[in-house]
C-alpha positions as CSV (number, residue, x, y, z in Angstrom):
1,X,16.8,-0.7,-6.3
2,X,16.9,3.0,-5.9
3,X,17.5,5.1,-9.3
4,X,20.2,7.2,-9.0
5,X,19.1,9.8,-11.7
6,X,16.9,9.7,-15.1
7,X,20.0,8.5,-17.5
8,X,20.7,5.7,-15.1
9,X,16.7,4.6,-15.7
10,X,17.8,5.2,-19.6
11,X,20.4,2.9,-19.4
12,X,18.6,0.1,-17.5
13,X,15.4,0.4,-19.9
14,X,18.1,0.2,-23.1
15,X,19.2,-3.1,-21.6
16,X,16.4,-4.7,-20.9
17,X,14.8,-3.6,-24.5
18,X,12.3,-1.4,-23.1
19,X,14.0,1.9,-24.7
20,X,14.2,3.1,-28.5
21,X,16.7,5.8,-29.4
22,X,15.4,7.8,-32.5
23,X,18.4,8.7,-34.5
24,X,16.1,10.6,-37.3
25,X,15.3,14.1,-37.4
26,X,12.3,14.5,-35.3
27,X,10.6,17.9,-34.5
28,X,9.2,19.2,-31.0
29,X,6.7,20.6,-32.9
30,X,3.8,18.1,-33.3
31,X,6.0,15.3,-34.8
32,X,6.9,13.8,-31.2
33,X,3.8,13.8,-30.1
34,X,1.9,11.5,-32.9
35,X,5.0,8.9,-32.8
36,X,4.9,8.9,-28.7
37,X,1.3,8.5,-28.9
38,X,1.9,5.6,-31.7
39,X,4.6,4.0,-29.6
40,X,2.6,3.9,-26.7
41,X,-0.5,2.7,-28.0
42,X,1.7,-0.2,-29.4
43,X,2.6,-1.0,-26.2
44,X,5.8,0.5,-26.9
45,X,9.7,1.2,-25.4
46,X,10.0,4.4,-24.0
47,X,11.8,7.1,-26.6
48,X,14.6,8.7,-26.7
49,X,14.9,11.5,-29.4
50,X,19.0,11.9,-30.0
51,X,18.6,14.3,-32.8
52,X,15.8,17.1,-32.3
53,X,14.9,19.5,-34.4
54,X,16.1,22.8,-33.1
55,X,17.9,22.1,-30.2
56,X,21.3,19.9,-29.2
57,X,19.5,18.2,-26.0
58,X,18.3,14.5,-26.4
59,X,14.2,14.4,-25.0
60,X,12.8,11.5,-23.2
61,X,9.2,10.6,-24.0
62,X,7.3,7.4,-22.8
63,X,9.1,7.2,-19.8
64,X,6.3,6.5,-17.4
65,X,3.9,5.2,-20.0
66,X,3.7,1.1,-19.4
67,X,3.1,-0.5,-15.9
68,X,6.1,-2.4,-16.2
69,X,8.2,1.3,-16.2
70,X,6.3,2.1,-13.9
71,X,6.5,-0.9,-11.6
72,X,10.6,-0.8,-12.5
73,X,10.6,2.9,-11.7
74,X,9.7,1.9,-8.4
75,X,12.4,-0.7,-8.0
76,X,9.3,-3.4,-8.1
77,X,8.1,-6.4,-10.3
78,X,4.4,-5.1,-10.1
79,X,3.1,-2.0,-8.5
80,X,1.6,-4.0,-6.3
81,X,4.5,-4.7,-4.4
82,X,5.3,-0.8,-3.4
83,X,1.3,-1.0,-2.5
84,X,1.8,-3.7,0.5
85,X,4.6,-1.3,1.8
86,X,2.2,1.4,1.8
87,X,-0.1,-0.9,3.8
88,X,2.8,-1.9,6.0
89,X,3.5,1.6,7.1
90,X,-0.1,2.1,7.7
91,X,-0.6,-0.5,9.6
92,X,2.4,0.5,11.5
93,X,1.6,3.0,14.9
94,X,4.0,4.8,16.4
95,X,4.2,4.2,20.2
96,X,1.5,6.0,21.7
97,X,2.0,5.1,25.6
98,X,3.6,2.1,27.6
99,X,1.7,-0.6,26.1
100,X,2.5,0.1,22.7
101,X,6.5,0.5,23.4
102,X,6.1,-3.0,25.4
103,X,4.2,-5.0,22.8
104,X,7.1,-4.5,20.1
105,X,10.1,-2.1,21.8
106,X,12.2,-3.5,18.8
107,X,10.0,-3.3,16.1
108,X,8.5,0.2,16.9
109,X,12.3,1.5,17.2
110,X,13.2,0.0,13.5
111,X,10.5,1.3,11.9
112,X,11.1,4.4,13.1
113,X,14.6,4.7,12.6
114,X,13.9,3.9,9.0
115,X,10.9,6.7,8.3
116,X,14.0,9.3,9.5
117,X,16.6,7.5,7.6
118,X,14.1,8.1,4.9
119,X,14.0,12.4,5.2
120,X,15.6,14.1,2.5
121,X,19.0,14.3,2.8
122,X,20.7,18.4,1.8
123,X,24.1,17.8,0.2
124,X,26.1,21.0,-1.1
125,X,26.4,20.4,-4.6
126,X,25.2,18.4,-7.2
127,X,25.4,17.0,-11.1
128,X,22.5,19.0,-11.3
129,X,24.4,22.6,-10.9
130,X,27.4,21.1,-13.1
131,X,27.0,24.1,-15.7
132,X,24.8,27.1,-15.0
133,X,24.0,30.5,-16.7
134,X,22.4,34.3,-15.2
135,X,21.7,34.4,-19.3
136,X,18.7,32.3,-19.2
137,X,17.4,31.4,-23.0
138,X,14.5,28.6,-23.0
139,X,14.5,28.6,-26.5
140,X,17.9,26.4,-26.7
141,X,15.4,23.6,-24.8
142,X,13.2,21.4,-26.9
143,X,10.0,22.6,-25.2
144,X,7.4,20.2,-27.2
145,X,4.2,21.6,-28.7
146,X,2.1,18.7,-28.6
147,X,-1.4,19.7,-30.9
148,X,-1.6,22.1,-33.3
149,X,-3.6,25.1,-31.5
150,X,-2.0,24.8,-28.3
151,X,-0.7,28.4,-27.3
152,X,2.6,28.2,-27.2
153,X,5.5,25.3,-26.1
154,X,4.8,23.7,-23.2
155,X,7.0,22.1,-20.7
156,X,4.4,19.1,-19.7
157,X,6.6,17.1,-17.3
158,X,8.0,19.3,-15.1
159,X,8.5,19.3,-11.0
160,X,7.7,22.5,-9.9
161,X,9.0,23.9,-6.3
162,X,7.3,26.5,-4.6
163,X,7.2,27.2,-0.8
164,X,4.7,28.2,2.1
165,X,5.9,31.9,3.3
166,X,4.8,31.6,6.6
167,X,5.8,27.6,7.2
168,X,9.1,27.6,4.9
169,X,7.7,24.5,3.6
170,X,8.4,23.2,0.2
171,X,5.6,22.1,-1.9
172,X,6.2,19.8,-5.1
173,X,3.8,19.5,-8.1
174,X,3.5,19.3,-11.6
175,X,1.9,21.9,-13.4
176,X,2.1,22.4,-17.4
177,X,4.3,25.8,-18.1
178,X,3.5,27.9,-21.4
179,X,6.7,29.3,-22.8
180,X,6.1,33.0,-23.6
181,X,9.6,34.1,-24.3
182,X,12.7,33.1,-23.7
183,X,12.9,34.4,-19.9
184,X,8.9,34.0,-19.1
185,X,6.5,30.9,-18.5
186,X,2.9,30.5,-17.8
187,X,2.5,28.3,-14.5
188,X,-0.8,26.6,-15.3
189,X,-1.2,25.6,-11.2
190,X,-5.0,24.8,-10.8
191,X,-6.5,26.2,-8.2
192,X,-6.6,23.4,-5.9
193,X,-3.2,22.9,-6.0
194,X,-0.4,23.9,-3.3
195,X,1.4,26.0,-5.5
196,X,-1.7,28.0,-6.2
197,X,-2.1,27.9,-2.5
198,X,1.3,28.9,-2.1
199,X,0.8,32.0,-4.8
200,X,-2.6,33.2,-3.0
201,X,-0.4,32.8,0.3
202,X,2.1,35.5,-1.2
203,X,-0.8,37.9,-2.4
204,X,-2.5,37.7,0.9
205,X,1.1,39.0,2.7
206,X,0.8,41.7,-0.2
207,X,3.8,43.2,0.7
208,X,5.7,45.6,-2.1
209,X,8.1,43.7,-4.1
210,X,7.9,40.7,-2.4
211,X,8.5,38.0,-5.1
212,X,7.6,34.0,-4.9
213,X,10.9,31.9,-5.5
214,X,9.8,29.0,-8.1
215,X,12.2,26.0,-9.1
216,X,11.2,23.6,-12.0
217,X,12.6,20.7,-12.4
218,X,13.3,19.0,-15.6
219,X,14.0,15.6,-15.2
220,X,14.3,13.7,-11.9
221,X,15.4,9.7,-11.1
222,X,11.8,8.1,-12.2
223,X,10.5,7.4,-8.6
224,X,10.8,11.5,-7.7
225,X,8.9,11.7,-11.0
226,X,6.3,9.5,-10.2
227,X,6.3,11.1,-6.5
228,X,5.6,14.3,-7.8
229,X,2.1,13.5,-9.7
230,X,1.1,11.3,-6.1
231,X,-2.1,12.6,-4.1
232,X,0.2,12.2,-1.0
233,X,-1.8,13.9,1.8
234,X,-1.5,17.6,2.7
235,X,1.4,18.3,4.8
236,X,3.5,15.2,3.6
237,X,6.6,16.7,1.4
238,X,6.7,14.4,-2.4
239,X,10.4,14.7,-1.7
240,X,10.3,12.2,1.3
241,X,7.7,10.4,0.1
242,X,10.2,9.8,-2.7
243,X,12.6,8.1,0.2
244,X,10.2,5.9,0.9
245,X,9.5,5.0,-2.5
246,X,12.9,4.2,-3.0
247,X,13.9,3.4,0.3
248,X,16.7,5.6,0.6
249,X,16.9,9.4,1.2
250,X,16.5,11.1,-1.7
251,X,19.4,14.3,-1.7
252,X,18.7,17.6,-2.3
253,X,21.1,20.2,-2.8
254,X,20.0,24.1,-2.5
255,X,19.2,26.4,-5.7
256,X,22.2,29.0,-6.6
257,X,19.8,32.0,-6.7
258,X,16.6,30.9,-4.8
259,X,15.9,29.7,-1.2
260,X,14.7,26.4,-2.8
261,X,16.0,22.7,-2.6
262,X,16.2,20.3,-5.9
263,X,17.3,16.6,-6.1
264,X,20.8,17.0,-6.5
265,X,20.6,14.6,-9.6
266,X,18.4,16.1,-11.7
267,X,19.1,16.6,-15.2
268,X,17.8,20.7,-15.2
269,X,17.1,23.4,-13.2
270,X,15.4,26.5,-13.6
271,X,15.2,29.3,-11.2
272,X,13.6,32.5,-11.3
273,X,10.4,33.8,-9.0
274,X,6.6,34.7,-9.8
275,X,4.6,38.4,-9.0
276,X,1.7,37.9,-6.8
277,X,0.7,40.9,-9.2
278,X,1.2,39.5,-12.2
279,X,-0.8,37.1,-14.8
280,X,-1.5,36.3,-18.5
281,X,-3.2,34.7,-20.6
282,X,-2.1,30.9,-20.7
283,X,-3.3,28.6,-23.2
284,X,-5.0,27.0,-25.2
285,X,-3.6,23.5,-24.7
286,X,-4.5,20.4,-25.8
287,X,-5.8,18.7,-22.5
288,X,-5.5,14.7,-20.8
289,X,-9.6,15.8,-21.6
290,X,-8.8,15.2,-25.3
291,X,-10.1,18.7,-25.7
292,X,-7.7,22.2,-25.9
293,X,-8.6,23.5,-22.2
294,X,-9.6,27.0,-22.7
295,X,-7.3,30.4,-22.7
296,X,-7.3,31.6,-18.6
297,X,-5.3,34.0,-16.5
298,X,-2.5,32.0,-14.7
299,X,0.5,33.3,-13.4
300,X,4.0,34.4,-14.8
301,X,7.3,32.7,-13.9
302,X,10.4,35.0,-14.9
303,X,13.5,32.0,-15.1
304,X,16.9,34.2,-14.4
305,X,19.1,31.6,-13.6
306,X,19.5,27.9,-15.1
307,X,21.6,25.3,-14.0
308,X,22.0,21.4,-15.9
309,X,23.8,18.7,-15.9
310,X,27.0,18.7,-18.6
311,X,24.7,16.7,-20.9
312,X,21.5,16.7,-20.0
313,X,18.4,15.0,-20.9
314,X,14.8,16.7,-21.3
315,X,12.0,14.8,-19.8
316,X,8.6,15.8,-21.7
317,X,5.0,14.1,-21.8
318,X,2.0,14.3,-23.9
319,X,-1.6,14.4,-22.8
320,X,-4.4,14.1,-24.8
321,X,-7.4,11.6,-25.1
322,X,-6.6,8.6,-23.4
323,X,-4.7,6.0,-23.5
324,X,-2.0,8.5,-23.3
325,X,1.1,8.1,-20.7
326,X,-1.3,10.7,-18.1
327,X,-4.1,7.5,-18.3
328,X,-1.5,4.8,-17.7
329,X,0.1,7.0,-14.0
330,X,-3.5,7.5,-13.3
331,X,-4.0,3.9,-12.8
332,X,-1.0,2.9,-11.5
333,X,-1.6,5.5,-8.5
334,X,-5.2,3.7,-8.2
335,X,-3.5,0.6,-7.5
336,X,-0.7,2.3,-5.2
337,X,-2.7,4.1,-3.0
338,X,-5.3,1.7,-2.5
339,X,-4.3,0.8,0.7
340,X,-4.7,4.6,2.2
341,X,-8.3,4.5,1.1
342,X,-8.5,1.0,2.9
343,X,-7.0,2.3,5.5
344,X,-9.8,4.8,6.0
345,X,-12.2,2.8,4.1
346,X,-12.0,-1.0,5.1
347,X,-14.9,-2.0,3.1
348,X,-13.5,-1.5,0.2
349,X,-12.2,-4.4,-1.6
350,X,-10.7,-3.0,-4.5
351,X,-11.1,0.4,-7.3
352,X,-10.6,1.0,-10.7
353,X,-10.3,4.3,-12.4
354,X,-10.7,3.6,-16.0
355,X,-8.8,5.2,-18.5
356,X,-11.7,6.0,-20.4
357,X,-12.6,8.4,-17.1
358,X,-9.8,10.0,-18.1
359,X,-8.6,8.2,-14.4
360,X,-10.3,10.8,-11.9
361,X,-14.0,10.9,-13.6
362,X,-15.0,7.9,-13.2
363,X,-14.8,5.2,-10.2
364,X,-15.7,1.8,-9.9
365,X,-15.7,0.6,-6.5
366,X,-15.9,-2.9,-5.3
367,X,-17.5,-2.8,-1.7
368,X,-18.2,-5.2,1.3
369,X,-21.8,-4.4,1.9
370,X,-22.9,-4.7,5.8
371,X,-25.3,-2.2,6.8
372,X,-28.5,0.0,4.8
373,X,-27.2,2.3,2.4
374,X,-23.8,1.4,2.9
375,X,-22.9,2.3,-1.0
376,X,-23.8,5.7,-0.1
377,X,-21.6,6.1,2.5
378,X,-18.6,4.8,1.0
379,X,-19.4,7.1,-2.0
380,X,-19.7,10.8,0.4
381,X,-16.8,9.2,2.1
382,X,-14.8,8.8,-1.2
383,X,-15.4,12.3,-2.2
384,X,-14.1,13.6,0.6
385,X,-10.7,11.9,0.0
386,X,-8.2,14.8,-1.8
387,X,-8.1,14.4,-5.2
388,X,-11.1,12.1,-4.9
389,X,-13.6,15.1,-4.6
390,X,-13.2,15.6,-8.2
391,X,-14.5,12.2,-9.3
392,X,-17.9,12.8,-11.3
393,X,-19.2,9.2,-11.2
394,X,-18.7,6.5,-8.8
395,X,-19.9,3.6,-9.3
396,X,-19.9,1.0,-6.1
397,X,-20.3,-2.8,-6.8
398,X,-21.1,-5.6,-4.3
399,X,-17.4,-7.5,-3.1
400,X,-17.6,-10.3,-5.5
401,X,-17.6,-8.3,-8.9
402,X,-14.4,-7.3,-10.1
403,X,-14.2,-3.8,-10.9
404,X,-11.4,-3.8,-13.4
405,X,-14.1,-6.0,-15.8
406,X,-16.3,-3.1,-17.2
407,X,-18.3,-5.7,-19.3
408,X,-19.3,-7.1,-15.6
409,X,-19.6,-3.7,-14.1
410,X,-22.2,-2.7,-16.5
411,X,-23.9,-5.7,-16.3
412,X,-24.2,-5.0,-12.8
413,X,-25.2,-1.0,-13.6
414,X,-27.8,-2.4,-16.1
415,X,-29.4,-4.5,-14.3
416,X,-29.3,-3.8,-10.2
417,X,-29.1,0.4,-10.2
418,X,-32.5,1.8,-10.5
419,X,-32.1,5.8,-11.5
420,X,-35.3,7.0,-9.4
421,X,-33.9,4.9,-6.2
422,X,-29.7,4.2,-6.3
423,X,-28.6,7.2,-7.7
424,X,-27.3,9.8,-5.6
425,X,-26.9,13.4,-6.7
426,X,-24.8,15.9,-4.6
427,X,-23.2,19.3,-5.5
428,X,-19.2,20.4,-5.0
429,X,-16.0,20.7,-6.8
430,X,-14.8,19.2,-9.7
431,X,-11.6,19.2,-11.8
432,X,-10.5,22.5,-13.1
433,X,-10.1,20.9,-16.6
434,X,-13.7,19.8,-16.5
435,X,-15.6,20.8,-19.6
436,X,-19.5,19.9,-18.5
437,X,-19.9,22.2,-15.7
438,X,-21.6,25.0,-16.6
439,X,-19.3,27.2,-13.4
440,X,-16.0,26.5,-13.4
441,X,-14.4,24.6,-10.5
442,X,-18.0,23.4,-9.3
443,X,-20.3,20.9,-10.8
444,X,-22.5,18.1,-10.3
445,X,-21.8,14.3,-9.4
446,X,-23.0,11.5,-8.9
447,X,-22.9,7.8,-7.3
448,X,-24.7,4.5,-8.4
449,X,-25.3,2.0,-6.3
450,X,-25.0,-1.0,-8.4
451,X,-25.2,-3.2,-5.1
452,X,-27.6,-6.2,-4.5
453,X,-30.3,-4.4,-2.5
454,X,-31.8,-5.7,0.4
455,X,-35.5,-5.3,2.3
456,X,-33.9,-3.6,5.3
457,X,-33.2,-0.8,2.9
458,X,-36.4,-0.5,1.2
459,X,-37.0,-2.8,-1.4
460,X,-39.8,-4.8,-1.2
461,X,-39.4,-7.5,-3.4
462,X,-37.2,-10.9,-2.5
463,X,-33.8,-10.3,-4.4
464,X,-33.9,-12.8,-7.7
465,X,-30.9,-15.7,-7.4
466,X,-28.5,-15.8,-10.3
467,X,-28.6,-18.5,-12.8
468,X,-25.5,-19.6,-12.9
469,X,-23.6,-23.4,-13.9
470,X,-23.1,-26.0,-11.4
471,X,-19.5,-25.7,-10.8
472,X,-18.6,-29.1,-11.0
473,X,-19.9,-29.1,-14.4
474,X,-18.0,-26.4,-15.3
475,X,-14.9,-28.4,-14.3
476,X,-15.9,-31.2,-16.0
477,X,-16.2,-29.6,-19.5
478,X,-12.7,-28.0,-18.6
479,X,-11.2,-31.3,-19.0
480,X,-13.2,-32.1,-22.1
481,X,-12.1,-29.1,-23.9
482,X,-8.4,-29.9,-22.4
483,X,-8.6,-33.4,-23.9
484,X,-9.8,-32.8,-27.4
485,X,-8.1,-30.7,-30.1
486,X,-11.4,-29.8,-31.5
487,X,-12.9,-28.8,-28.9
488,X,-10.3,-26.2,-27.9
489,X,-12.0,-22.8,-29.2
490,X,-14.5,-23.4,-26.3
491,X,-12.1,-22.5,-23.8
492,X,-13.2,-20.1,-21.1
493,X,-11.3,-16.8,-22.4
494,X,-12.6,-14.8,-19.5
495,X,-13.6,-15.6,-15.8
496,X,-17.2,-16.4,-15.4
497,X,-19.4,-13.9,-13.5
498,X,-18.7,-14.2,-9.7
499,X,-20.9,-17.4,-8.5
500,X,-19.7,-19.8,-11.5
């Protein structure tokens, strides 16, 4: 099913257990961030703080942090399930000449009445602009500070609208904001980001007084949430990739002040506009890194108008060292957009992103080897993928070694990746946030090929066979240890190596 709005998640989550309202006094200030960082890594509800410290609105923590929310967010069972209709729509071609129209006129007319049944839909008002104020005051919302020398409250969760001036185009992200006063944030948008984009687009114009119109959005129906952190491809607005996520047009209704659109149903709005001349110091913060990302220019967004629902609800995260509710999305969009990298990458039989890569340092990808150096294509390949070109290590494994068993996958590293011959070394851009780079924004990388190697590509030796059981003796002791009690503790607790 679609979610209507965030409270509407709430109240689902509440039923089925999954949500714990906190009736003590809890503070923004540090104290929500150790229990939501306990909770989680007790494989905990979500949170729902009902009487903060400082402010009258209830804050929502967790929300996003288990794959089964996330997998409910999306109206699914597992997240595999939104995956296959990612591959179905990729698969899917829209009719390119008489042949196509002829081999499916009825199919090819469905799917495409549903991708424009799936646009945004622009309605003129909305529970989000139920109440609204030209006296904006960010200090009446409970803006968390998550670690103790972070710079200021941060809003850590937020949907942040910006535009293209020459296209009109909206452009969706979310980008930490550093609450200076109670009119003024720091938008922390990296610089690979479209709204930094969008901000270099408005200096370039350089015209006098020309200001950037920025919305944020506070709060969104989970799947426009999850929508808004997606590497969806340049070009493709979050908002309808949102529709399609839910399978329903998602409505947007325009700001009061701003020539911006917001889901209608969000819980708050804040409009106000940034200088193209104007920055200031954002920061520290303490990072999905696990480290406080250093103090940096960034530029300032001046909020003069705020609109909210009558009784809204403030959606916040935390990052930090992982497993932290940043780690768990960062998997979940592995999974979910594994069929776009198969689409361009066929070979590939499956990816992992560990948390412990702080999910976009590290890959592990499982590969069907055909040709020479095949690893090393899939890995210059994979950088070249969006948000891919900030991955510092990428490991590629032959097709039968499951990459979500690190235990394996090192085995593999160990044992088949020589350093002077499978290692491959190239030059580019890395994450903004990265902390080993000696220039920031550019760095090294690099790619293991942890692959059975052949003589066509060098190696002179015959490749070793594994020593493995004779399967039907593996069987065989499976019904032993199934028969007798004693023997029990000798049960297989994790899949043999591939070959067993």
């Amino acid at each position: 099913m679609a979610w209507k709005n965030l409270g509407q998640f709430l109240g689902a989550l509440e039923e089925k257990g999954d949500l714990l309202r906190v009736r003590s006094r809890v503070s923004p200030r540090l104290e929500m961030t150790e229990l939501s960082l306990r909770a989680l890594r007790s494989d905990g509800p979500a949170l729902l703080f009902e009487n903060v410290e400082g402010s009258s609105t209830p804050v929502a923590l967790n929300l996003l942090a288990s794959q089964r929310r996330i997998a409910s967010a999306l109206g699914a069972t597992t997240i595999d399930e939104p995956a296959e209709r990612i591959r179905k729509l990729l698969r899917f071609r829209p009719p390119g000449g008489l042949g196509a129209i002829l081999s499916d006129p009825a199919g090819t007319l469905e799917q495409l009445g549903q991708l424009r049944a799936l646009a945004p839909k622009r309605v003129g008002k909305g529970a989000c602009q139920e109440e609204e104020t030209d006296r904006p005051d960010l200090s009446t919302l409970p803006i968390l500070t998550c670690w103790p020398k972070d710079g200021g409250p941060t809003i850590t969760f937020p949907l942040v609208v910006t535009r293209n001036p020459e296209t009109g185009d909206q452009a969706v992200g979310i980008y930490r904001l550093q609450k200076y006063s109670s009119t003024t944030l720091g938008a922390h948008w990296q610089t690979h980001r479209a709204g930094a984009e969008n901000y270099r687009r408005y200096q370039r114009r350089g015209k006098d007084g020309e200001r950037m119109p920025v919305a944020v959005v506070l709060g969104a129906d989970p799947t426009t949430v999850f929508a808004g952190l997606a590497p969806v491809p340049e070009g493709i607005s979050r908002f309808a990739f949102s529709g399609f996520l839910r399978g329903e047009s998602l409505p947007l209704v325009p700001c009061r002040t701003i020539p911006l659109e917001v889901p209608a149903e969000a819980e708050i709005v804040l409009e106000g506009y940034a200088d193209p001349k104007e920055t200031r110091v954002e920061g520290p913060f303490g990072d999905h890194t696990g480290y406080y990302s250093l103090p940096e220019e960034f530029p300032v967004i001046h909020v003069t108008h705020i609109t909210h629902r009558s009784r809204p609800v403030y959606l916040s995260t935390v990052s930090g060292k992982p497993p932290t509710e940043d780690a768990v999305l960062g998997q979940a969009v592995s999974r979910l957009f594994l069929p776009v990298i198969q689409a361009v990458l066929p070979e590939v039989v499956d990816l992992d992103l560990p948390q412990e890569g702080i999910f976009i340092n590290v890959a592990i990808v499982a590969i069907r080897k055909s040709y020479p150096q095949h690893p090393r294509k899939v890995m210059h390949a994979l950088w070249g993928l969006g948000q891919m070109m900030f991955t510092r290590y990428i490991l590629v494994v032959d097709h039968d070694v499951d990459p979500h068993d690190h235990a394996e996958v090192l085995y593999r590293v160990g044992l088949q990746a020589d350093p002077g011959e499978d290692f491959e070394h190239v030059h580019g851009p890395v994450d903004q946030l990265s902390i080993s780079n000696r220039v920031e924004n550019q760095g090294g990388k690099v790619g293991i090929d942890a692959t059975k190697k052949w003589r066509s590509e060098g190696y002179p030796r015959p490749w070793p066979e594994e020593a493995v059981m004779d399967p039907q003796v593996v069987a065989r002791v499976d019904e032993l240890v199934r028969g007798d009690g004693a023997l029990t503790r000798f049960s297989r607790t994790r899949p043999a190596r591939p070959g067993s």
